[in-house]
Phi, psi and omega in degrees: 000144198282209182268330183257310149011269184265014159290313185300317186265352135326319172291302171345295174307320173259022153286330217272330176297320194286328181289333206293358156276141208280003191278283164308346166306269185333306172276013185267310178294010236229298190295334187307321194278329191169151198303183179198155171277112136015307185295336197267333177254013156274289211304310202281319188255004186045017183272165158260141233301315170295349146284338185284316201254009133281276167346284206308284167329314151298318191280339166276008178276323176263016170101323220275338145220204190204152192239153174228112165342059224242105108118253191264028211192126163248158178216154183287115114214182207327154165215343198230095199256027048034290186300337158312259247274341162277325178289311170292305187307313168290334147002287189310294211272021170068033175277341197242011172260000000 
């Protein structure tokens, strides 16, 4: 295997790690329709704001979304707009019920 090979799927792999928690799922799915506040997945999720806000940080380490700064509120969304479309095919095949 060359060297940029196995840089790419190295990358892959921890896109694939970043998802694989079911907590970061969940805001990944949260994010397809439209941005959320950091305060909205503490509320919603009853974690407290420095888990959330790690959870947030794996994912943005991998692309998968990007955040905007707005006076004390950062708020979330998608960046890896891909990822819809691997989260509905598995839907489709009932993988995840």
């Amino acid at each position: 295997m060359k060297a940029i090979e196995k840089r790419r799927l190295e990358n892959l792999s921890a896109i694939f790690k970043a998802l694989s928690h079911p907590t970061r799922l969940w805001m990944v799915e949260e994010l397809i329709d439209t941005e959320r506040c950091v305060c909205e997945f503490v509320e919603a999720s009853h974690l407290d704001f420095s888990t959330v806000s790690k959870h947030l940080s794996i994912l943005k380490q991998v692309h998968i979304v990007e955040d905007d700064k707005r006076g004390k509120n950062v708020y979330y969304r998608l960046e890896a707009q891909c990822i819809i479309h691997i989260i509905d095919c598995l839907k489709e095949q009932r993988i995840n019920q």
